[in-house]
C-alpha positions as CSV (number, residue, x, y, z in Angstrom):
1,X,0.0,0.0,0.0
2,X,1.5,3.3,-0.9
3,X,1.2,6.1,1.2
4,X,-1.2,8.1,-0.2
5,X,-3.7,5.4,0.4
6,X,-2.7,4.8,3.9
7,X,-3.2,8.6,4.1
8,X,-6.8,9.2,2.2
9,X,-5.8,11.7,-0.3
10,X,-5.5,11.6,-3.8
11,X,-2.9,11.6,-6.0
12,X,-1.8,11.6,-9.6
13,X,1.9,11.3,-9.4
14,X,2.2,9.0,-6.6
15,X,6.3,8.2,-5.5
16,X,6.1,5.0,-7.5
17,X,4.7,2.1,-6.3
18,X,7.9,-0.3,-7.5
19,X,9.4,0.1,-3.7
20,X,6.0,-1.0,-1.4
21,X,4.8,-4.1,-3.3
22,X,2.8,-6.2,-1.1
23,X,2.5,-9.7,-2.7
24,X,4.2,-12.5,-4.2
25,X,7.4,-11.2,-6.0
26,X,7.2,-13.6,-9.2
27,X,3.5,-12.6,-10.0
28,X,5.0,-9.1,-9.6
29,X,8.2,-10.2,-11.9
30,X,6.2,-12.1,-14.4
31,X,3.5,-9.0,-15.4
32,X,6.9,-6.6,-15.1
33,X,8.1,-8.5,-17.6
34,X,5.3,-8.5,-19.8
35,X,5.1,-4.7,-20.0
36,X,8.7,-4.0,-20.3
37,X,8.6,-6.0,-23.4
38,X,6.6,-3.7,-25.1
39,X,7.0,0.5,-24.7
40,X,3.1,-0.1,-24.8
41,X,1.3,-2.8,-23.9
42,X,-2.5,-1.7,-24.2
43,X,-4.5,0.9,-26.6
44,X,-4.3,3.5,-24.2
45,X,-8.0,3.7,-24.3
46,X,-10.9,2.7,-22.0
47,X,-12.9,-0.8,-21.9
48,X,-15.6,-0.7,-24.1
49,X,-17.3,-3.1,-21.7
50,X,-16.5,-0.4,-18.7
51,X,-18.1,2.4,-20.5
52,X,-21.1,0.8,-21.1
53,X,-22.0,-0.7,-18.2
54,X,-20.5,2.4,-16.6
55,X,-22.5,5.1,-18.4
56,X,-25.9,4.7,-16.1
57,X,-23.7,5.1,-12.8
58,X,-23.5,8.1,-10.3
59,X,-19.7,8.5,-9.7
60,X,-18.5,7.5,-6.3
61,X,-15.1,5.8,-5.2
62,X,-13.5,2.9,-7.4
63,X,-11.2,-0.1,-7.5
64,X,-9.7,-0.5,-10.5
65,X,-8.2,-4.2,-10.1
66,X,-5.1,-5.0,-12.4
67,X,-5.6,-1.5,-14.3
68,X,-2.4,-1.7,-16.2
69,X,-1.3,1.2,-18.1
70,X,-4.5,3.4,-16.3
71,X,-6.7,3.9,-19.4
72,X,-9.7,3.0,-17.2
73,X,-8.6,4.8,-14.1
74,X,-8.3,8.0,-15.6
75,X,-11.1,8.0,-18.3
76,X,-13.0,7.2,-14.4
77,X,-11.2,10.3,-12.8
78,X,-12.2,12.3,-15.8
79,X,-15.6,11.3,-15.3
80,X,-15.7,12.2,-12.0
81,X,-15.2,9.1,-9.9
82,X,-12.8,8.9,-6.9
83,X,-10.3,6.6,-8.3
84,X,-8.3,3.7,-6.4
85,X,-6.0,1.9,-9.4
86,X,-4.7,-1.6,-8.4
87,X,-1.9,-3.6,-9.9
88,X,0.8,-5.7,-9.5
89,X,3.1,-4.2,-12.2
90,X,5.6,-1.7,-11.3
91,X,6.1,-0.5,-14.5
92,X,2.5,-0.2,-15.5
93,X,1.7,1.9,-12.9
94,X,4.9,4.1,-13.7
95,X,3.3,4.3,-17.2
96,X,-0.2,5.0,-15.8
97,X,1.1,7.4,-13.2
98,X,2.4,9.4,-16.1
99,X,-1.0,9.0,-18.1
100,X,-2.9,11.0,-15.2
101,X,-0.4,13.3,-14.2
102,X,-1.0,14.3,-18.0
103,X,-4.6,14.2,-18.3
104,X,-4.3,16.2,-14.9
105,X,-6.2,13.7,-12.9
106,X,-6.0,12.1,-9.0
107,X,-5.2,8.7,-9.2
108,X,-4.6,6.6,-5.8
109,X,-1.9,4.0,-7.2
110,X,-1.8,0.7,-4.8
111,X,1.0,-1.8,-6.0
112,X,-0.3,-5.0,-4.7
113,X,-2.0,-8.1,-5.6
114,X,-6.1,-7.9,-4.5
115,X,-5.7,-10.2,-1.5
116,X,-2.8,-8.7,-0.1
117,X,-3.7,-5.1,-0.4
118,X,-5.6,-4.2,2.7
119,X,-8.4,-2.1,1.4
120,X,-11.1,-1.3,3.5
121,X,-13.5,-3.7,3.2
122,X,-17.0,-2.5,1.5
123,X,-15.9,0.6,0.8
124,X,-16.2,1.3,-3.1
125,X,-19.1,1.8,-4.7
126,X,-17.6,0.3,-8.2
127,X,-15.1,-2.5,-8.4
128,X,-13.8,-3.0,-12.0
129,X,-11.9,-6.4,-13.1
130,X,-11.3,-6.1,-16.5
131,X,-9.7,-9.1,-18.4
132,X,-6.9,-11.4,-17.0
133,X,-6.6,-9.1,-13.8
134,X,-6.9,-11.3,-11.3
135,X,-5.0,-14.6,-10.7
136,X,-7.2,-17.8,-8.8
137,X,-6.0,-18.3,-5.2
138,X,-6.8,-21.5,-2.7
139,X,-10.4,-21.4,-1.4
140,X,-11.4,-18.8,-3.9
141,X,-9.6,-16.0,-1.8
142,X,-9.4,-13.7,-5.0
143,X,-12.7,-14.1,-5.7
144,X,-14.1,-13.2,-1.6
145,X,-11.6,-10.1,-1.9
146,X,-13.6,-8.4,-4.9
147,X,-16.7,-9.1,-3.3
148,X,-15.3,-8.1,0.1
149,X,-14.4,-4.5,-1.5
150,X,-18.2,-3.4,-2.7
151,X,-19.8,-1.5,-0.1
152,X,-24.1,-2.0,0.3
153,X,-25.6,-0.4,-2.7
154,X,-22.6,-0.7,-5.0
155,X,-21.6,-2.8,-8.1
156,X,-19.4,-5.2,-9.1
157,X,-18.3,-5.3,-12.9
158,X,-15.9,-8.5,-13.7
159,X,-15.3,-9.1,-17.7
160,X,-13.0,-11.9,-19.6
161,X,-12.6,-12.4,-23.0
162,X,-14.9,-15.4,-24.2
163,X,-13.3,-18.8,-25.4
164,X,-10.3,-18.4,-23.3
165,X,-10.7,-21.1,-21.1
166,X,-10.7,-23.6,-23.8
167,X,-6.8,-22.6,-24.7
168,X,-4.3,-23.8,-24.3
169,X,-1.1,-22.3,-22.3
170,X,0.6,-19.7,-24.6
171,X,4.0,-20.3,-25.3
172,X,5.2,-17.6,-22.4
173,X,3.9,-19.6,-19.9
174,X,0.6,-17.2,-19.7
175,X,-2.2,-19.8,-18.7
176,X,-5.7,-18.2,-19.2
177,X,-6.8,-20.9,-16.3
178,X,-5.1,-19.2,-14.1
179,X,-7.3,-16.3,-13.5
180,X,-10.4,-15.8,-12.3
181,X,-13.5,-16.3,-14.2
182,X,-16.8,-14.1,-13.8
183,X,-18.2,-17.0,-13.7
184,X,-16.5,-18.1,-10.5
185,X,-17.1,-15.1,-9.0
186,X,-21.2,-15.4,-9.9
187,X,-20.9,-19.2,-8.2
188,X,-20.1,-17.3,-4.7
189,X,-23.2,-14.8,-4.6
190,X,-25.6,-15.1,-2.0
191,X,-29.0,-13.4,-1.8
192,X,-27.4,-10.3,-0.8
193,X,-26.3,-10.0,-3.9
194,X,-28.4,-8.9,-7.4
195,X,-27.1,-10.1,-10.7
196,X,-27.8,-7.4,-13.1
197,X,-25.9,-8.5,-16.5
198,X,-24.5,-12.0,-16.8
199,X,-23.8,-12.6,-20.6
200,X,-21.5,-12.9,-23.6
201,X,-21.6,-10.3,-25.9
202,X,-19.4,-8.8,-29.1
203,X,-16.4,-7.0,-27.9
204,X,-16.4,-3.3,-28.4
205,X,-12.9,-3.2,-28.7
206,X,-10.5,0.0,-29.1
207,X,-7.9,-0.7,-32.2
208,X,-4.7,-1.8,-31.1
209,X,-3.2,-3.5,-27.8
210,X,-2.2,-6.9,-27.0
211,X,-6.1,-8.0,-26.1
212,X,-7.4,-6.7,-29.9
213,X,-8.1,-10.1,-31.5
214,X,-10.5,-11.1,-29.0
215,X,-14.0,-10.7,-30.5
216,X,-16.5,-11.8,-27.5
217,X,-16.9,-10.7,-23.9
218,X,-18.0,-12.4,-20.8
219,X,-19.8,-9.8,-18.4
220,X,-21.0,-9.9,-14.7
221,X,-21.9,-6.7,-13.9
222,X,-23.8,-7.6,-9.7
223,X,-25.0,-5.3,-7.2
224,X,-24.6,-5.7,-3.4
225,X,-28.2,-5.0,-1.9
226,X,-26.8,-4.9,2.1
């Protein structure tokens, strides 16, 4: 947890996130990886899936989880929202961090993995998982944490790209398996919950990034009723 989260106030150019990680260092390592490989990784612009379901909202505070290079945590500042941004990549947040500080947006940067970041607990009216953001964890501890984070009244969004859990594991050892499903996360609601959207549905997909090619979504979009 930085320490602008431990302190409550915003910030757009957060002292990087690469020296607090809390979590397990190849996770971090692998995704660090990833990015450096690439000067950019993603389009640089929102989730179409995030802006529609999105659209009918009243701003409030958000997780972003694994929000990568920050395209949805700032077009959320821009909109208003009180942005928390989630992810265990060092240098995607350092490319995010500079993506605010130039739309001139606050940003609260946490460089953690979900279960290890010690959020306070239903506390965000909006928590966003978009795409492989979230690895599986023993007794579905991944899955309680983004459920744990939505305070009464708010919504959970959770999308994946369709068909990936019928591949195979990609030659750089990126195993689609390994992260968390929306429909793993719809198998642990209880009647406090309301499922709004559960569907697949045509991508609307910005040109260009490393996801582009995938042409279906898988959205649970739930709300917390107490």
């Amino acid at each position: 947890m930085t320490d602008n989260i431990a302190a409550g106030s915003p910030a757009s150019d957060t002292s990087m996130p690469g020296d607090g990680y809390v979590g397990d260092p190849e996770v971090r390592a692998e995704w660090d990886n990833r990015y450096a490989d690439r000067q950019q990784l993603w389009s640089g612009r929102p989730n179409g899936a995030l802006v529609a379901e999105v659209a009918g909202l009243t701003p409030g505070r958000v997780l972003d989880v694994g929000c990568g290079e920050g395209a949805d945590a700032v077009w959320l500042a821009r909109g208003g929202w009180d942005v928390t941004a989630l992810d265990v990549s060092g240098v995607a947040l350092e490319r995010a961090a500079g993506h605010a500080r130039d739309a001139g947006v606050a940003v609260r940067w946490v460089h953690a993995t979900l279960t290890e970041a010690a959020l306070p607990p239903a506390s965000f009216d909006l928590v966003s998982a978009q795409y492989p953001a979230l690895l599986r964890t023993p007794d579905a501890a991944a899955e309680r944490a983004l459920l744990t984070a939505v305070a009464p009244g708010g919504v959970l969004l959770l999308v994946h790209h369709a068909g990936m859990d019928t591949q195979q594991t990609h030659d750089s050892g990126f195993d689609p398996a390994d992260y968390v499903w929306p429909s793993m996360v719809a198998a642990l609601l209880t009647d406090d919950w309301k499922v709004e959207v559960n569907e697949q549905r045509p991508r609307v997909a910005p040109d260009g990034g490393a996801g582009a090619h995938h042409t279906d979504d898988l959205v649970l979009r739930a709300r917390r009723l107490r």
